[in-house]
DRENVEXFI-173711 format. One record per residue: residue number from 0; residue in three letters; chain; z, x, y of N, C-alpha, C in turn. Coordinates in nm, 3 decimals, m for minus. Atoms other than C-alpha are relative to their C-alpha. Layout:
<pts>
PT     n   res   chain       n.w       n.u       n.v      ca.w      ca.u      ca.v       c.w       c.u       c.v
PT   NUM   ALA       A         Z         X         Y         Z         X         Y         Z         X         Y
...
</pts>
This chain:
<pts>
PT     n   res   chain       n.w       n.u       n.v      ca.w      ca.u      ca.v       c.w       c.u       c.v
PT     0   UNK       A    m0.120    m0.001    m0.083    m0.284    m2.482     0.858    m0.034    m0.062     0.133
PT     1   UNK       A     0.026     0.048    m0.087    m0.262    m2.691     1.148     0.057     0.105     0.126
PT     2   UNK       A    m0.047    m0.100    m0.117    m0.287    m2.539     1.493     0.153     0.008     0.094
PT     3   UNK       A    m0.084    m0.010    m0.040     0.042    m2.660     1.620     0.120     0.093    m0.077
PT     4   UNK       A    m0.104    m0.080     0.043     0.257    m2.487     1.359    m0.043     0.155     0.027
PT     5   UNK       A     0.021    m0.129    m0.003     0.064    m2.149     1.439     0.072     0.042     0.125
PT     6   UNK       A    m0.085    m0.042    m0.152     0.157    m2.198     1.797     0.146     0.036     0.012
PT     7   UNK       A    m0.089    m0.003    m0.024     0.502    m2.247     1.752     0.007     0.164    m0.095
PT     8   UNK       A     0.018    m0.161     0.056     0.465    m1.854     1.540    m0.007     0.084     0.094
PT     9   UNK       A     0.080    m0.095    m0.100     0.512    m1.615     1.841    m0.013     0.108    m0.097
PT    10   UNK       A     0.027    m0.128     0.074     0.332    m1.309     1.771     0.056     0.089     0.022
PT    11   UNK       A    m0.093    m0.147    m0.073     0.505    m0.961     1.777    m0.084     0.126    m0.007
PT    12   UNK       A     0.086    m0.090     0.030     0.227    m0.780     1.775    m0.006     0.122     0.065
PT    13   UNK       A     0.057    m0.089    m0.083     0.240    m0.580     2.093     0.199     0.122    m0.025
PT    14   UNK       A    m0.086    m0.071     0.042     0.597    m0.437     1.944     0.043     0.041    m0.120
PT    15   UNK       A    m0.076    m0.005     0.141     0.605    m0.469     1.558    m0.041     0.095    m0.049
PT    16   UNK       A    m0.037    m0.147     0.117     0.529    m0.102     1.518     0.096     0.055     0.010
PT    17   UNK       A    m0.101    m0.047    m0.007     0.828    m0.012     1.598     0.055     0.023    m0.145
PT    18   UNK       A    m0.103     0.024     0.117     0.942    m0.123     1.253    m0.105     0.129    m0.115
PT    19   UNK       A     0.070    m0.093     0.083     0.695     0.100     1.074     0.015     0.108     0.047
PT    20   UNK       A    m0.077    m0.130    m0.017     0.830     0.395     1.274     0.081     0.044    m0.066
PT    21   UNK       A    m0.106     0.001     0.001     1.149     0.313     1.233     0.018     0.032    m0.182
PT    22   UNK       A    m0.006     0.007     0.186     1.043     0.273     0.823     0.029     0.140     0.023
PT    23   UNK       A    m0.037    m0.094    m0.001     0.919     0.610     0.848     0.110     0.109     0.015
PT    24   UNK       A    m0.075    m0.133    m0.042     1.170     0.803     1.039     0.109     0.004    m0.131
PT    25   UNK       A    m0.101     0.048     0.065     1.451     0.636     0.827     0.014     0.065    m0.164
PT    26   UNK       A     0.035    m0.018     0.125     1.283     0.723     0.487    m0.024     0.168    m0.006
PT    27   UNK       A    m0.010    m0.156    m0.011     1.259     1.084     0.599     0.126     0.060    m0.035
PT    28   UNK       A    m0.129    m0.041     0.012     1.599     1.132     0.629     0.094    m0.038    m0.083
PT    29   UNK       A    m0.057    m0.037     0.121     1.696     0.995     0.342    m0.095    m0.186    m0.073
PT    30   UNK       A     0.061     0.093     0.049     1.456     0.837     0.105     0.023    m0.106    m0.076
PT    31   UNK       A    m0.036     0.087     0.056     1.620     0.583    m0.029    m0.046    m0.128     0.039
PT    32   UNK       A     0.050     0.086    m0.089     1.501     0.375     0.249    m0.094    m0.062    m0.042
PT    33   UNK       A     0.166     0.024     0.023     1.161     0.369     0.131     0.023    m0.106    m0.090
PT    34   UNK       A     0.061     0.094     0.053     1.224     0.094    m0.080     0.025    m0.129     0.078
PT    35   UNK       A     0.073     0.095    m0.121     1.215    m0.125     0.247    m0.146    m0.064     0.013
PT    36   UNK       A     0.157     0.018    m0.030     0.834    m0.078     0.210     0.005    m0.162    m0.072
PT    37   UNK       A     0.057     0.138     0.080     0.844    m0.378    m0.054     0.031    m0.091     0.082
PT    38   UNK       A    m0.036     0.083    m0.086     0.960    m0.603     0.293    m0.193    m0.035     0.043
PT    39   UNK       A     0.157     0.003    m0.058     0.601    m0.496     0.415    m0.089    m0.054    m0.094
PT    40   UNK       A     0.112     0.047     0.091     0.426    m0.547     0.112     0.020    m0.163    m0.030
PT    41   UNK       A     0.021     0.183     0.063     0.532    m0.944     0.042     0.002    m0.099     0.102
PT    42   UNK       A    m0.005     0.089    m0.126     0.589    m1.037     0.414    m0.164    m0.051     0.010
PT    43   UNK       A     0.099     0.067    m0.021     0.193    m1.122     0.403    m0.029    m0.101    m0.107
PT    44   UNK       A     0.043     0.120     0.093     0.234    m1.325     0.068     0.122    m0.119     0.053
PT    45   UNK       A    m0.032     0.042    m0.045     0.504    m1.466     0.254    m0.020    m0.107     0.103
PT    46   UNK       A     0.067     0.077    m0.083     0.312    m1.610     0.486    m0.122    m0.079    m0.005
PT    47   UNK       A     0.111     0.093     0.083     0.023    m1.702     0.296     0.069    m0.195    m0.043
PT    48   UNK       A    m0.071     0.065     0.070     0.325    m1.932     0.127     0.060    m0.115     0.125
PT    49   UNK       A    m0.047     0.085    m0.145     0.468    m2.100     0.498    m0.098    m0.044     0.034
PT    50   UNK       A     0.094     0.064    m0.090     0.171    m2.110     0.678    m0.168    m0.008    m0.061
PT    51   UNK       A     0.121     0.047     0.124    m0.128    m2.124     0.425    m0.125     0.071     0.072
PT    52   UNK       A     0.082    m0.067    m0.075    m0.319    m1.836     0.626     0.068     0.137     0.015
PT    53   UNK       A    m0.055    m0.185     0.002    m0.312    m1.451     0.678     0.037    m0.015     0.169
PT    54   UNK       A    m0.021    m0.020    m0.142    m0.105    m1.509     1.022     0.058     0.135     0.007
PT    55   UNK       A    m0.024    m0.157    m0.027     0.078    m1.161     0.897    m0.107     0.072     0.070
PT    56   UNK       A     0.075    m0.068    m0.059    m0.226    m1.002     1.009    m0.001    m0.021     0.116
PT    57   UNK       A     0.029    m0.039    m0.162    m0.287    m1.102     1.354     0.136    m0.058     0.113
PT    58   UNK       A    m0.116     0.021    m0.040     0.101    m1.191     1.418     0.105     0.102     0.002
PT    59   UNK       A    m0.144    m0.098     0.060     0.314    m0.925     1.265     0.001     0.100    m0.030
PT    60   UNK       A    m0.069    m0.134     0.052     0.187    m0.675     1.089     0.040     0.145     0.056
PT    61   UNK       A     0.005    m0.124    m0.075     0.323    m0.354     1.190    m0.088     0.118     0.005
PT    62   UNK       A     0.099    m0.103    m0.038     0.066    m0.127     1.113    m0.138     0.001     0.045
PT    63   UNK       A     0.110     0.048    m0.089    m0.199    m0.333     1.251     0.030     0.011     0.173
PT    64   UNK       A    m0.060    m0.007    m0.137     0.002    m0.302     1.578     0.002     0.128     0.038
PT    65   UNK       A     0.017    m0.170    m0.067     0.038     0.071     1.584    m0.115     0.004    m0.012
PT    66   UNK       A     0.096    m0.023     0.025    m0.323     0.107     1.481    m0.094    m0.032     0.158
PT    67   UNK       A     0.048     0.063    m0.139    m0.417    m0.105     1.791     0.073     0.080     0.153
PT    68   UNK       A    m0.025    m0.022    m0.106    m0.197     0.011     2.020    m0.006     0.179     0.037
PT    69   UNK       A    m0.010    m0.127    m0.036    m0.190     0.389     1.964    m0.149     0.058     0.019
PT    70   UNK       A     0.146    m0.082     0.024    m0.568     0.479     1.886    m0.092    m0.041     0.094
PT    71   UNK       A     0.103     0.059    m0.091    m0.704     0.299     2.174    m0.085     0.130     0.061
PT    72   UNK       A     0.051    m0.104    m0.117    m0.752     0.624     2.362    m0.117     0.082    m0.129
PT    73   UNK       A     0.049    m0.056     0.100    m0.875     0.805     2.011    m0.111    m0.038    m0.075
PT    74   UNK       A     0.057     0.098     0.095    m1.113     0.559     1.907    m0.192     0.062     0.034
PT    75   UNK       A     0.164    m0.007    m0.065    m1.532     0.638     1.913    m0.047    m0.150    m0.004
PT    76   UNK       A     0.056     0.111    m0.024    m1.557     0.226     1.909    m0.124    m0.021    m0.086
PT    77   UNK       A     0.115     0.040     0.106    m1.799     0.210     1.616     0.028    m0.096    m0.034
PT    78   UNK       A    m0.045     0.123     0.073    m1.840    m0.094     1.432     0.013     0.084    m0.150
PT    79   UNK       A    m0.042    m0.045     0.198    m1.709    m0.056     1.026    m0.188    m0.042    m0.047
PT    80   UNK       A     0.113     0.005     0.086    m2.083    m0.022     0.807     0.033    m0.161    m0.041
PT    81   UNK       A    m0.021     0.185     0.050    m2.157    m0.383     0.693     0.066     0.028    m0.134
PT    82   UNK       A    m0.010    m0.021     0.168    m2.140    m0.218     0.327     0.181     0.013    m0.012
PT    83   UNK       A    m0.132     0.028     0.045    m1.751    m0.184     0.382     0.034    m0.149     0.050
PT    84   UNK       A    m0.086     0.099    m0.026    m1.699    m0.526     0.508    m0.065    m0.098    m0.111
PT    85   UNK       A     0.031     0.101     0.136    m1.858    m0.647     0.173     0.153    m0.097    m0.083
PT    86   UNK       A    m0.129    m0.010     0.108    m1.590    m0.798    m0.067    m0.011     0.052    m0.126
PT    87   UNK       A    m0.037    m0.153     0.107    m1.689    m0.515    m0.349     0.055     0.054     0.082
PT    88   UNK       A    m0.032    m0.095    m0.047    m1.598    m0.266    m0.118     0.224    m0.068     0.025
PT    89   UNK       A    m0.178     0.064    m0.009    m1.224    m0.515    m0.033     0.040     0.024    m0.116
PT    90   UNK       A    m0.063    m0.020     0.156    m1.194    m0.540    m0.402     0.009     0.105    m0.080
PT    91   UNK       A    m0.050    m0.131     0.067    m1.263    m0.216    m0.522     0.113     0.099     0.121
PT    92   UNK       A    m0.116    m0.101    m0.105    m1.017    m0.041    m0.199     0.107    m0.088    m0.071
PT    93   UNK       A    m0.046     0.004     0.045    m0.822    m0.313    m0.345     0.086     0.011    m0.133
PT    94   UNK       A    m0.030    m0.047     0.113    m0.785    m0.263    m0.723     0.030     0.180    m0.011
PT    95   UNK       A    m0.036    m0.113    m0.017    m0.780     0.114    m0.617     0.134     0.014     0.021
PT    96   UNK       A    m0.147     0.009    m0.093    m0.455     0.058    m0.433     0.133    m0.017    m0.154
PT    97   UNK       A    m0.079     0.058     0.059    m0.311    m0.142    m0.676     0.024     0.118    m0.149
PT    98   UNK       A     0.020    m0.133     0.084    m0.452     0.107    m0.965     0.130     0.123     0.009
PT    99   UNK       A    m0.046    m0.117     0.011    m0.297     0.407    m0.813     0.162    m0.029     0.056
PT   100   UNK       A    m0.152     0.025    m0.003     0.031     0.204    m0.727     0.048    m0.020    m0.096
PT   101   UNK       A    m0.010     0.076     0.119     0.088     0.073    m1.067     0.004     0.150    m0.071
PT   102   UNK       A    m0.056    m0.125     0.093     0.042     0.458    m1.232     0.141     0.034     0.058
PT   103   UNK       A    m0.152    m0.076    m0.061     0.308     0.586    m0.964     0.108    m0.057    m0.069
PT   104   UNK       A    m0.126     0.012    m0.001     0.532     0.327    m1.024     0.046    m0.001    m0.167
PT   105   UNK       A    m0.071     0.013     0.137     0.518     0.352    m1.415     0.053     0.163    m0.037
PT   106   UNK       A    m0.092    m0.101     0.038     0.603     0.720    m1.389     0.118     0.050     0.066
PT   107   UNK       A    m0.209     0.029    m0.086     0.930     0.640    m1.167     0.062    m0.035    m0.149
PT   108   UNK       A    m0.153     0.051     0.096     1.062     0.529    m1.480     0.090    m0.057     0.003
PT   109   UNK       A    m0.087     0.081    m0.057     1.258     0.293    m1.297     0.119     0.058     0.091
PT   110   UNK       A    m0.047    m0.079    m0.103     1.404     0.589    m1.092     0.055    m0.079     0.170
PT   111   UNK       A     0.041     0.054    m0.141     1.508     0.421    m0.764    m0.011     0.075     0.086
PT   112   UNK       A     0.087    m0.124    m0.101     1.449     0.743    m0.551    m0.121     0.020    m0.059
PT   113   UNK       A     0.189     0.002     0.050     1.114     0.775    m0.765    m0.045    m0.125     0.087
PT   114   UNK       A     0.073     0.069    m0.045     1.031     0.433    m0.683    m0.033    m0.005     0.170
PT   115   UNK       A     0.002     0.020    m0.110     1.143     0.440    m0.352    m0.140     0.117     0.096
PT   116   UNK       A     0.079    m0.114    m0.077     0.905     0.776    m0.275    m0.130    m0.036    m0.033
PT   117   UNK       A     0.141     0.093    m0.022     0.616     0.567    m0.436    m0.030    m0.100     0.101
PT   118   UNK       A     0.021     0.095    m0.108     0.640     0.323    m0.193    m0.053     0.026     0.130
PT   119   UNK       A     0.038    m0.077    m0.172     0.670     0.563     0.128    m0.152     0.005    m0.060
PT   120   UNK       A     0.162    m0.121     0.060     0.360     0.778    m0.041    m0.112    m0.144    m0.007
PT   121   UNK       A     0.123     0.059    m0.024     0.181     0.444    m0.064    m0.053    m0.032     0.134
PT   122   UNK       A     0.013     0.059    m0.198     0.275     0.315     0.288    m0.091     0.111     0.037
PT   123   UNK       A     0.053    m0.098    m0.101     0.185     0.641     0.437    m0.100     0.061    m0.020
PT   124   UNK       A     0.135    m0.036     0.058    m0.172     0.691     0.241    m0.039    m0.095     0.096
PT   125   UNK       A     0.061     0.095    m0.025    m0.236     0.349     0.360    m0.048     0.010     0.154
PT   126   UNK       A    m0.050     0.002    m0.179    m0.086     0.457     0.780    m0.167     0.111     0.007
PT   127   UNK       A     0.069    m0.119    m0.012    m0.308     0.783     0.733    m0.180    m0.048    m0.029
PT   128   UNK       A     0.094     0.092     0.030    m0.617     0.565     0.573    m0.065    m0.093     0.189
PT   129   UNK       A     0.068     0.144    m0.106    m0.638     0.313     0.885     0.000     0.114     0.141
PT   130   UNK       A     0.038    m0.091    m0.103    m0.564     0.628     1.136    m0.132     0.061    m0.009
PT   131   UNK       A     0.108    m0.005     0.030    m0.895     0.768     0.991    m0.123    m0.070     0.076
PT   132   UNK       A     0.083     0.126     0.047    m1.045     0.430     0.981    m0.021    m0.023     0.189
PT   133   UNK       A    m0.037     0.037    m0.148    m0.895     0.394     1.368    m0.061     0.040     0.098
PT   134   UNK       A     0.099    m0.156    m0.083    m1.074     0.719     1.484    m0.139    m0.018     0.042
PT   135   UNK       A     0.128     0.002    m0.021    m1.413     0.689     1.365    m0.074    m0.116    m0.018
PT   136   UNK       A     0.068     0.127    m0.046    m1.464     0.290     1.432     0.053    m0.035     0.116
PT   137   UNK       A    m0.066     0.034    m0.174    m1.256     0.100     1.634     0.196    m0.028    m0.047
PT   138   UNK       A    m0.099    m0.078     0.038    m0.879     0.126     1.637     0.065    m0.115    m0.118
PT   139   UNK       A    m0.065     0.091     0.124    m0.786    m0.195     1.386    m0.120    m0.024    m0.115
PT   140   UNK       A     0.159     0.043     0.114    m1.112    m0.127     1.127     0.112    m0.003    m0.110
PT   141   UNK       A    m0.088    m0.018     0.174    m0.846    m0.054     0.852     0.050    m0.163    m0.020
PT   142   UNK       A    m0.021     0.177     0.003    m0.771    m0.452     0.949    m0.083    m0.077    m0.098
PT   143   UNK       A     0.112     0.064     0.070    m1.094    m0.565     0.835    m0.009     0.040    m0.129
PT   144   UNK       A    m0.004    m0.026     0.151    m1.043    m0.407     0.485     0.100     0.029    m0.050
PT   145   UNK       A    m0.120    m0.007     0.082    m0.732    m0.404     0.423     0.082    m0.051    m0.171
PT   146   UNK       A    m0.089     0.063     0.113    m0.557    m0.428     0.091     0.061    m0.141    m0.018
PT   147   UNK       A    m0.151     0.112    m0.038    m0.267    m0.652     0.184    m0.106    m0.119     0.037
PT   148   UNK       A     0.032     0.165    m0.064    m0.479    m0.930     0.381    m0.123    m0.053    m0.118
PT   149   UNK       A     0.095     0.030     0.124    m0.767    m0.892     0.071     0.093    m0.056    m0.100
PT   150   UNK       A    m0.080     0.057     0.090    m0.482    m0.959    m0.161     0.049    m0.132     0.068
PT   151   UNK       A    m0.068     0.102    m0.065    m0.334    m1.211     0.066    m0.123    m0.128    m0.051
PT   152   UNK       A     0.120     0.081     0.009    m0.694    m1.384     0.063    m0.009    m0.035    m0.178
PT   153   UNK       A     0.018     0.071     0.172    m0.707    m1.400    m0.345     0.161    m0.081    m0.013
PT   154   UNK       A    m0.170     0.103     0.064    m0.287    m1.528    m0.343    m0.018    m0.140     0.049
PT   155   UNK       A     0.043     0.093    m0.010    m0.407    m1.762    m0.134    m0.070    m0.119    m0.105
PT   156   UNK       A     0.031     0.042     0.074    m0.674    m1.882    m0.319     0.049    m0.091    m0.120
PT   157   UNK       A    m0.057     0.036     0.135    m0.489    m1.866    m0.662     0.094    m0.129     0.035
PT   158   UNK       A    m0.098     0.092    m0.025    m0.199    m2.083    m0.504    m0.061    m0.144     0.041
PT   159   UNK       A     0.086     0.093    m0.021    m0.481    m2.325    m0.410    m0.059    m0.098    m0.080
PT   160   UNK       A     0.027     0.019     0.139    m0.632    m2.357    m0.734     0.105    m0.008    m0.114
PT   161   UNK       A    m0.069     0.093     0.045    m0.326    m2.443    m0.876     0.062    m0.076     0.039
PT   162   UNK       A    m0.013     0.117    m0.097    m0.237    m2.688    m0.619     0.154     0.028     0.040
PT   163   UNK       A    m0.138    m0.048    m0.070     0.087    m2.486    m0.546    m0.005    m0.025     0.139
PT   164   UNK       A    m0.033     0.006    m0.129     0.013    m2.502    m0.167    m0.131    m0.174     0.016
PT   165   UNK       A     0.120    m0.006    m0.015    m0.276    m2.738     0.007    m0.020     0.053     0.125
</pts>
């Protein structure tokens, strides 16, 4: 991706948790909401697909933004073990993810309040995961191993290797 089209990408970083609040609160009060989450989950293959790079991550995503902006004070500033910034450790957190999204959503039964409460329940493993992650490194470690931008990194790829993007 060339650097001028990134530029013209402002980032919303220092406000786009709002929208992952807003998921939450919304999906509390009546879960139907929750199947919003699938906005979050394709907006980074989305962007793989425009701009031929994980700019979701250091442009948009929202829970990289709360992660950063809330845990600053909470944080002990560790670095992440090298052994999680392997790509076994990306690929198995990833195939885990996907694993234990893939049972949920085959026992929704095509429920759309089932599905929709798999979705929250994944989001909010994932929010609760990087708060963890936020605590006892530094406050965006759940960044560096994330699901979404590991998957992003193989859609990439794949779309590469079949000459869908260059």
């Amino acid at each position: 991706m060339n650097r001028v089209s990134l530029l013209k990408l402002k980032s919303i970083q220092n406000w786009s948790w709002i929208f992952l609040v807003t998921y939450f609160t919304l999906a509390k009060f009546n879960i139907y909401f929750g199947i919003l989450g699938l906005v979050c989950m394709l907006m980074p293959l989305y962007f793989v697909i425009k701009y031929r790079s994980k700019v979701h991550c250091s442009h948009v995503c929202p829970r990289g933004s709360f992660l950063g902006k809330f845990l600053k004070r909470f944080t002990l500033h560790n670095n992440l073990p090298g052994w999680m910034r392997t790509s076994f450790f990306k690929d198995l957190l990833l195939t885990m993810m996907i694993f234990s999204f893939s049972i949920s959503l085959y026992k929704a039964r095509g429920s759309y309040i089932d599905i929709s409460a798999v979705i929250v329940t994944m989001m909010f493993r994932s929010l609760i995961l990087g708060i963890i992650f936020g605590i006892f490194f530094k406050p965006r470690a759940w960044c560096q191993v994330c699901p979404m931008s590991t998957g992003s990194d193989k859609f990439k790829l794949a779309l590469l290797k079949l000459k869908i993007i260059k």
